[in-house]
C-alpha positions, -999 to +999 in steps of 0.1 A: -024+263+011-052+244-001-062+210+009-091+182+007-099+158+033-109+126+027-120+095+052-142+062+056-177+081+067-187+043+079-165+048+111-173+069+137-146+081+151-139+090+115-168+118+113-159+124+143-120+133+144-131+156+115-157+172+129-134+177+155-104+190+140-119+208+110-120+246+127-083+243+132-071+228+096-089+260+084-064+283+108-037+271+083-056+257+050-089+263+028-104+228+026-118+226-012-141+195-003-148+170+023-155+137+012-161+110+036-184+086+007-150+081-018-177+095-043-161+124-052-149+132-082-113+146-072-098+157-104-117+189-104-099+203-074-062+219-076-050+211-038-014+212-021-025+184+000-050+155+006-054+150+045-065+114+051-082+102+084-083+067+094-058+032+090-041+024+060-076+008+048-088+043+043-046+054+029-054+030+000-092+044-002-076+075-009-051+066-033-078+047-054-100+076-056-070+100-066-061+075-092-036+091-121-034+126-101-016+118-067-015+140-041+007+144-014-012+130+015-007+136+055-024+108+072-039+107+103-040+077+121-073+064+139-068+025+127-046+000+149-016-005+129-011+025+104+018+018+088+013+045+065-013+064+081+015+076+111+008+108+125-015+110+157-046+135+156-022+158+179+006+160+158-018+170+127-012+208+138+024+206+141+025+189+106+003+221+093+026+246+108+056+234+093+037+231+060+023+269+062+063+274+067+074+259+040+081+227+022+074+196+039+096+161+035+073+143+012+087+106+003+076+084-032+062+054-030+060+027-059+024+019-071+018-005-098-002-008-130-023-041-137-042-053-163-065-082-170-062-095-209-085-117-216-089-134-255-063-102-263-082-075-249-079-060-222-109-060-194-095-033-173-066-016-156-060-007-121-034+013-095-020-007-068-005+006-039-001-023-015-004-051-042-020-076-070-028-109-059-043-141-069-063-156-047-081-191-041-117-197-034-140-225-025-138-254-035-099-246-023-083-265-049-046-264-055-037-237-081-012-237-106+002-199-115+027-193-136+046-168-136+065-147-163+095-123-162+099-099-193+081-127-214+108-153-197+094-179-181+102-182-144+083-211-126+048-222-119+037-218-082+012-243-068-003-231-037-031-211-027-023-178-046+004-159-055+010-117-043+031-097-060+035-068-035+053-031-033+073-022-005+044-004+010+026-036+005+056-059+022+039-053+052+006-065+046-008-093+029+033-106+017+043-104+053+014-125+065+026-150+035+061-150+050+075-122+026+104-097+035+100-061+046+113-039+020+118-001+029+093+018+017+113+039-009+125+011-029+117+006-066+114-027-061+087-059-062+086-089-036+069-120-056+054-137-024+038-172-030+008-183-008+013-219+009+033-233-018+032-264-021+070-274-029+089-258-005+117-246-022+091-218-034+103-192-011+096-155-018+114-132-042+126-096-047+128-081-082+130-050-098+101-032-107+111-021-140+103-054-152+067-067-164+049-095-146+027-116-165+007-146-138-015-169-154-036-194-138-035-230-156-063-246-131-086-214-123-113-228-099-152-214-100-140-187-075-104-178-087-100-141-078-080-117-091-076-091-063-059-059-059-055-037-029-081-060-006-107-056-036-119-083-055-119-074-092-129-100-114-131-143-114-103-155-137-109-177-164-083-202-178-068-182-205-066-149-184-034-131-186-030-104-154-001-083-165+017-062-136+046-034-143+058+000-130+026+027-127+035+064-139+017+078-112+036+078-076+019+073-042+032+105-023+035+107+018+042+136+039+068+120+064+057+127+098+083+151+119+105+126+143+096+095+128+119+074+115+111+040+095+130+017+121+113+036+148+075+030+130+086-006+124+097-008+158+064+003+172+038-012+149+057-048+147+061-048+184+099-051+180+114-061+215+145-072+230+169-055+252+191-029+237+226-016+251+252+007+236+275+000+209+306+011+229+323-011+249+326-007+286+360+001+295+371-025+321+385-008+353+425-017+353+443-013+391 
């Protein structure tokens, strides 16, 4: 089994875990490279597995710098949330014994593809795990985004942005913009509008075999277009950012005993009392 391992080297507890840690993920696995910059050209190494340490910051990292060639990636968790990144520095062994073993359960994740067209060209293209969003900037003007479905028409959103999120991404940015949780395995795309200004704009789920075309009719001086937290380019006013399906799918080792409701549960701080589902039997005399 051969493996990289990858990680923000700004973070301490970072350098440190794989310090740490390194000795035994070489009982079980040759580590190819180490890269802790997110410098590293990664297409030259054949691996079985990329481990990432850190949050899900450093989970999308990762998933930029593999770009078109995914691996399957077991995250370690040293960030506060970690939806994705959800197995605990002391489970890492476990996971690697199972995986010297045999397969491990390894579940697919949508990313998308999005490119900027300006003047017909296109400026770029990019992989999106978590999502593509359009995002306001001073002077904080309302903006107008429309938005197109398969070349149809389907409204213009006035607000402060507009995300177009996976289902790994429903639980960032389109959660905080009131957005549904989607399961993680879904092919599907929630269309989450930021402090719309008519009310009625409430957040949609769509298919993500369709293509997405937003274009801003007002873009102000600092009009972002940004994708995974990273701001790629000011949009002018006859930009076109165009959003479908990516070829290439984010891959997840699942980790051993935990379920989705259970990591939901945990990281959303789910309460509430709970009680069986069978009915107590009343005592009859």
């Amino acid at each position: 089994m051969k493996v990289i391992i990858l990680g923000y080297g700004g973070r301490p507890d970072v350098v440190r875990e794989v310090n740490r840690l390194k000795s035994m993920i070489e009982r079980y696995a040759e580590i190819l490279v180490i890269d802790l910059t997110g410098e590293v050209d990664l297409s030259q190494f054949q691996a079985d597995f990329a481990i990432v340490f850190g949050g899900d910051g450093s989970i999308l990292r990762a998933a930029r710098q593999m770009g078109n060639r995914q691996l399957p990636v077991i995250a370690v968790n040293l960030g506060r949330l970690g939806f994705l990144a959800d197995i605990s520095p002391h489970e890492l062994e476990a996971v690697l014994v199972l995986a010297a073993r045999g397969p491990l359960p390894i579940i697919d994740h949508l990313m998308l593809h999005c490119e900027l067209m300006r003047d017909g060209l296109s400026c770029g293209s990019w992989l999106a795990l978590n999502e593509v969003a359009i995002l306001n900037g001073p002077p904080f003007s309302l903006l107008d985004v429309e938005l197109w479905v398969d070349h149809d028409l389907a409204t213009v959103y006035s607000g402060d942005g507009l995300i177009l999120a996976t289902p790994v991404g429903s639980t960032a940015h389109s959660l905080s913009a009131g957005g549904p949780i989607l399961r993680k395995d879904l092919d599907a795309v929630v269309i989450s509008p930021i402090s719309p200004h008519t009310l009625s704009n409430r957040p949609v789920v769509d298919s993500a075999d369709r293509t997405y075309e937003l274009r801003v009719l007002n873009p102000q001086p600092n009009t972002m277009l940004v994708i995974d937290g990273q701001a790629i380019d000011t949009l002018r006013g006859e930009d076109c950012v165009r959003v479908r399906r990516a070829e290439p799918r984010f891959q997840l080792v699942s980790a051993p005993g935990h379920s989705y409701y259970r990591t939901l549960r945990e990281k959303l701080g789910w309460g509430g009392h709970t009680r069986s589902c069978v009915p107590a039997i009343e005592n009859i005399s």
